[in-house]
C-alpha positions as CSV (number, residue, x, y, z in Angstrom):
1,X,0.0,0.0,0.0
2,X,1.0,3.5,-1.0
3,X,1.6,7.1,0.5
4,X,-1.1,9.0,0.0
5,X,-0.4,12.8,-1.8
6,X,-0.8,14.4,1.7
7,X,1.5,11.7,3.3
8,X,4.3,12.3,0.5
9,X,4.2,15.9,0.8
10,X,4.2,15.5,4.6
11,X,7.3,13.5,4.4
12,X,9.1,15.8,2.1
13,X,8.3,18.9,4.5
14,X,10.2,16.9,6.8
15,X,13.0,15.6,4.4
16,X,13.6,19.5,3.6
17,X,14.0,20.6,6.9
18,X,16.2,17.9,8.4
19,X,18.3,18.9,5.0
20,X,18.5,22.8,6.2
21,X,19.0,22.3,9.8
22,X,21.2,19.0,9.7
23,X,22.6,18.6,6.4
24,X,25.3,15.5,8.3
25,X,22.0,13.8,9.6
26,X,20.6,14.2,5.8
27,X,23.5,12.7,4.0
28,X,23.9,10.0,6.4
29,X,20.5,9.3,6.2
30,X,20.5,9.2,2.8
31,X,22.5,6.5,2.0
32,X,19.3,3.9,3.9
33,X,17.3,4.8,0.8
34,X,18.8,2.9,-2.2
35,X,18.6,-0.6,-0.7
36,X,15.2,-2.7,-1.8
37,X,12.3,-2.8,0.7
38,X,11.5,-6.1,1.7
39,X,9.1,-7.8,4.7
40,X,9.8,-10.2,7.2
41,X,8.1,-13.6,6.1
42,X,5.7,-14.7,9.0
43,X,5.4,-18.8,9.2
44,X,3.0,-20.4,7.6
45,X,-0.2,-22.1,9.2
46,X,1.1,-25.4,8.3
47,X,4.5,-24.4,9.5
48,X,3.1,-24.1,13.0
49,X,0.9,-26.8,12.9
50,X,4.2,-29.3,12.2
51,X,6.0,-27.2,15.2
52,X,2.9,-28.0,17.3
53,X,2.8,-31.7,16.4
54,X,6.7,-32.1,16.6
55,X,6.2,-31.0,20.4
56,X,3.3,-33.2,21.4
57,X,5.4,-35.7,19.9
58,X,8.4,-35.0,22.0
59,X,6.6,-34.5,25.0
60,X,4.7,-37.9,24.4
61,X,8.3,-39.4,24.1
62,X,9.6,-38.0,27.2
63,X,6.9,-39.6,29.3
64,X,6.6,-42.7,27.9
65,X,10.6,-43.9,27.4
66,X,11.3,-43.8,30.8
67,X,7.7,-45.1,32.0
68,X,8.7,-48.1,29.3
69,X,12.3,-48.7,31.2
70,X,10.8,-50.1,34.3
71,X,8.3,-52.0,33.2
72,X,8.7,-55.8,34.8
73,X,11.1,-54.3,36.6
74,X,9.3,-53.2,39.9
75,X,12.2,-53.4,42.6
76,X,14.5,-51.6,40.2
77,X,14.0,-48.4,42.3
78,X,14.9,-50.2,45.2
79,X,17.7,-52.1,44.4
80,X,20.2,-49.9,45.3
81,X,19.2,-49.7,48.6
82,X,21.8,-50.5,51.8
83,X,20.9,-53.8,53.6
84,X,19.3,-53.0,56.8
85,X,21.3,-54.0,60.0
């Protein structure tokens, strides 16, 4: 989307005096204009839906693996325990 006329003109008023009160600030400012504009590229719906499902996944992992380690294996917590005296 565009400048409108009274935007344009707005922004030139302003470009003129920065260019009579601070003709350093205008030249070094001038040299931002030549590049090409570009926009930062938001992710895509799907994008965050595969983010979304790689995490569940994870998370799903992270709780079973470990639950799946002790299975038949009930004294296994306590097996490291000193022999009472």
């Amino acid at each position: 989307m565009g400048l409108s006329a009274r935007e344009k003109r707005a922004l030139a008023g302003i470009a003129g005096l920065i260019r009579a009160e601070e003709p350093d600030l205008a030249h070094s400012l001038r040299s931002f204009a030549g590049g090409a504009i570009t926009a930062e590229v938001l992710p895509s719906r799907r994008h965050l839906f595969l983010v979304a499902m790689l995490a569940v996944v994870l998370v799903v992992l992270a709780v079973a693996v470990p639950a799946l380690g002790n299975t038949g294996n009930a004294s296994a917590a306590t097996s490291h325990a000193l022999p009472r005296a």
